[in-house]
Backbone as a chain_set.jsonl record, in Angstrom:
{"seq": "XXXXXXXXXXXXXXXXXXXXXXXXXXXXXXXXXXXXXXXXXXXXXXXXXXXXXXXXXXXXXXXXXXXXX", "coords": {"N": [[40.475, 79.385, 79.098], [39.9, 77.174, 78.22], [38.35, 75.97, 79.824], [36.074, 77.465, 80.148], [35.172, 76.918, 77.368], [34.515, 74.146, 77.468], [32.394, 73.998, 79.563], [30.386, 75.562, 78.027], [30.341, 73.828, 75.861], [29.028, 71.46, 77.433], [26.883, 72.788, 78.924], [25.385, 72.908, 76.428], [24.532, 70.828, 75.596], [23.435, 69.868, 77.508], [21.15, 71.533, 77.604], [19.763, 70.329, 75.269], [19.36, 67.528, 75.633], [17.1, 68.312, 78.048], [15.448, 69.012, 76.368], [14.748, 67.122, 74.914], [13.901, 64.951, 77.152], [11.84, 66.939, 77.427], [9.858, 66.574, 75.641], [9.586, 64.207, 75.397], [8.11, 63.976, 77.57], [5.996, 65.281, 77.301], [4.806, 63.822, 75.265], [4.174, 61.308, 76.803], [2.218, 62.135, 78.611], [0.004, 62.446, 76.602], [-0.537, 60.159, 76.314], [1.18, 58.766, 74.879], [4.765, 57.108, 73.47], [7.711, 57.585, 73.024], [9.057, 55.959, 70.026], [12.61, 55.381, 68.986], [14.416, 54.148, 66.384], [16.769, 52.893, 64.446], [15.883, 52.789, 62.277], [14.234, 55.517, 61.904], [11.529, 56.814, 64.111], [8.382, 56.164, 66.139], [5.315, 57.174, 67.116], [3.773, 55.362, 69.645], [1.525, 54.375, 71.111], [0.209, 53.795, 74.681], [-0.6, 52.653, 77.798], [-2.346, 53.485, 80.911], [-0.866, 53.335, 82.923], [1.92, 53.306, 82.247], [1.684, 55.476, 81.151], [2.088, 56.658, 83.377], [4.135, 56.444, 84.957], [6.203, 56.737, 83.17], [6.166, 59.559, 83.008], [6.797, 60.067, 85.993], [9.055, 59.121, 86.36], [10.492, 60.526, 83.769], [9.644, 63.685, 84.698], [11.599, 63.941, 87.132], [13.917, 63.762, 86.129], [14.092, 66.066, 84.564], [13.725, 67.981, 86.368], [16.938, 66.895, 87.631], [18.345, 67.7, 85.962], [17.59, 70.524, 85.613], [18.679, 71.084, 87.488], [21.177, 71.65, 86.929], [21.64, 73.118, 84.937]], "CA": [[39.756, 79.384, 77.849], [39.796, 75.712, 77.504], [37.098, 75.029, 80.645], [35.338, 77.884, 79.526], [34.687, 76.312, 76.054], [34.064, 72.827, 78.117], [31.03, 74.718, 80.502], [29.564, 76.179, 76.721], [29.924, 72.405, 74.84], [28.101, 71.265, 78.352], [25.657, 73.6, 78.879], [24.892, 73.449, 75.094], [24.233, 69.277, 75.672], [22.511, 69.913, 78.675], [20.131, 71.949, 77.25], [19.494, 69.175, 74.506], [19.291, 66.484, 76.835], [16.273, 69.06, 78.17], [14.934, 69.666, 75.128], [14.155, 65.822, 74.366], [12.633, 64.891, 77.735], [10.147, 67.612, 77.822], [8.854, 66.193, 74.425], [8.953, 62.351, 76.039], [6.887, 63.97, 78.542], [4.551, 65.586, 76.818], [4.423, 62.5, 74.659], [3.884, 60.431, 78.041], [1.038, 62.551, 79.073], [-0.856, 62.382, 75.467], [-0.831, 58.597, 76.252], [2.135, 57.817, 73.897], [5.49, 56.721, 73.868], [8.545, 58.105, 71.137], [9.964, 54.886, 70.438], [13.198, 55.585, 67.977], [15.174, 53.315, 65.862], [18.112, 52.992, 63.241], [15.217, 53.88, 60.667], [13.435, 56.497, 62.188], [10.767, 56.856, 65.031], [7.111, 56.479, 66.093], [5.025, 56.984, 68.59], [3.068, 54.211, 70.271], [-0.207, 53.943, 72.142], [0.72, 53.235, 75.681], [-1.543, 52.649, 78.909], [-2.352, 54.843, 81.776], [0.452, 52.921, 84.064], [2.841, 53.025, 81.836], [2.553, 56.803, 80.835], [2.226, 57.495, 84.616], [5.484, 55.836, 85.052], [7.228, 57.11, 82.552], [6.027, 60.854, 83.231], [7.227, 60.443, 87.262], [10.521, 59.258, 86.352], [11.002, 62.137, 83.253], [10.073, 64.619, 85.801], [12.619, 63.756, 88.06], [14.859, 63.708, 85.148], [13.81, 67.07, 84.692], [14.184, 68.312, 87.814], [17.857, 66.784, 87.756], [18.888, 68.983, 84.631], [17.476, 71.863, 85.853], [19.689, 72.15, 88.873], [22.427, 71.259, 86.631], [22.155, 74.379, 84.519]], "C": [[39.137, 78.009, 77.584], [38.082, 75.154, 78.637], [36.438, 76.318, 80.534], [33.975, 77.318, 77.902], [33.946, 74.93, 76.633], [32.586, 73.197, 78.688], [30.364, 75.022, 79.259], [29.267, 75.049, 76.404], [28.529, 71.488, 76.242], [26.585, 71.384, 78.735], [24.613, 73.567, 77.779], [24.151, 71.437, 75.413], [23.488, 69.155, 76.737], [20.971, 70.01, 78.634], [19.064, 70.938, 75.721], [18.629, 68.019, 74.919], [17.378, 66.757, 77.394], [15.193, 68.758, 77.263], [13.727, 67.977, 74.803], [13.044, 65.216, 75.41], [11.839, 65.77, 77.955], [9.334, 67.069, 76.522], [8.728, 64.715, 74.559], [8.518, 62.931, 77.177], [5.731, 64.607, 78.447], [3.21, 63.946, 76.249], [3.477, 61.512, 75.773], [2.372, 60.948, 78.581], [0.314, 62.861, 78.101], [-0.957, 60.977, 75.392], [0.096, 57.906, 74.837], [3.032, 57.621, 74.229], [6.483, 57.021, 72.715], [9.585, 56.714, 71.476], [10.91, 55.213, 69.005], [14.13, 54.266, 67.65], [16.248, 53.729, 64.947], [17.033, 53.862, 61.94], [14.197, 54.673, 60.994], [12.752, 56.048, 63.744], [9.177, 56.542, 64.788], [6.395, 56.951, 67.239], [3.746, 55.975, 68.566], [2.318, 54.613, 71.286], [0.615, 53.54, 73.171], [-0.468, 53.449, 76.529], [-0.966, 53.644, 79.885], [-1.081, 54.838, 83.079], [1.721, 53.393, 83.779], [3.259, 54.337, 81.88], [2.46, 57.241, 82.26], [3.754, 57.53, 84.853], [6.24, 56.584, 84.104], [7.318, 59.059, 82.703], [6.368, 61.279, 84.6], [8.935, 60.542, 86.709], [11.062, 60.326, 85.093], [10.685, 63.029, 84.02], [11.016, 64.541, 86.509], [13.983, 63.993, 86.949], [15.429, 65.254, 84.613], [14.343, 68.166, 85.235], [15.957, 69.05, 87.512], [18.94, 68.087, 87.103], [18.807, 70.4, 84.915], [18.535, 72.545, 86.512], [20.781, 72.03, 88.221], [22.745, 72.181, 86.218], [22.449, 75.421, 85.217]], "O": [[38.134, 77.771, 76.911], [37.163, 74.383, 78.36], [35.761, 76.134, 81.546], [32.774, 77.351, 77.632], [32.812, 74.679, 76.224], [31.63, 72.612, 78.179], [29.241, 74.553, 79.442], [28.069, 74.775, 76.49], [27.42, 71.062, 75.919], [25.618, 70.629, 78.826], [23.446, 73.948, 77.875], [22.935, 71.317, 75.265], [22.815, 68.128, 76.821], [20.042, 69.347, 79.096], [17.87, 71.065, 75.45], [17.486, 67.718, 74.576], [16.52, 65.884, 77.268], [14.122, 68.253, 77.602], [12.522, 67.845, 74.591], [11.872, 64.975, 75.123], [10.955, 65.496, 78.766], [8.111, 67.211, 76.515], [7.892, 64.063, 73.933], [8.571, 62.09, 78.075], [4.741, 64.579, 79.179], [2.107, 63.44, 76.456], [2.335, 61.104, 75.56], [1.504, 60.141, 78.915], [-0.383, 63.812, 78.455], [-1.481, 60.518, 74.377], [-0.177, 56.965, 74.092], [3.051, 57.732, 75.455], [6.163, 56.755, 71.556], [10.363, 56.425, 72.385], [10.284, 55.326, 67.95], [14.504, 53.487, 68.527], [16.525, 54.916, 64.77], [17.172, 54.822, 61.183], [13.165, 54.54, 60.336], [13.258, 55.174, 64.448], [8.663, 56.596, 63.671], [6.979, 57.096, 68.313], [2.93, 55.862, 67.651], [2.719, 55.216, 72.282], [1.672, 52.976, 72.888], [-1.319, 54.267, 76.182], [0.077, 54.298, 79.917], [-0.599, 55.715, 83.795], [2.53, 53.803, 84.612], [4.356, 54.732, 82.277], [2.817, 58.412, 82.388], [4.431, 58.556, 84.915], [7.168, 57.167, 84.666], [8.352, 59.704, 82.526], [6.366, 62.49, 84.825], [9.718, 61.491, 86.651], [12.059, 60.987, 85.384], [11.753, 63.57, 84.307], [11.5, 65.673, 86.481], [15.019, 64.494, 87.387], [16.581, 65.599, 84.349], [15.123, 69.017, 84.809], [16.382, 70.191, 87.332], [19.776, 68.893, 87.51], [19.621, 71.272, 84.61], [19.083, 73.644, 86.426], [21.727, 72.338, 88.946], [23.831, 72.638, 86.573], [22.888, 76.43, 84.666]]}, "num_chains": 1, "name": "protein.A"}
């Protein structure tokens, strides 16, 4: 019961986890950047390097999660 409930709280954080980089990689490929703080968030203007970069390595990130579920 107990690693049942563990695989659900998992799965359920997994899918979270998910949830956030596909919206820092959308972000990344609209040429922004979700930068968050103690008092909220924004998003920031970023260059074409930067969001390349940051849209290889969230794919891969991606990826990772996928095979996890």
């Amino acid at each position: 019961m107990w690693a049942k409930l563990f695989n659900t709280i998992s799965r359920i954080q997994t899918k979270m986890e998910l949830c956030a980089l596909e919206a820092e990689l959308s972000a990344a490929k609209g040429g922004f950047c979700i930068a968050t703080g103690a008092h909220g968030g924004a998003m920031v203007r970023i260059d074409a390097k930067t969001a390349q970069s940051i849209v290889e390595r969230t794919e891969k990130q991606i990826e990772a999660l996928n095979l996890k579920l």
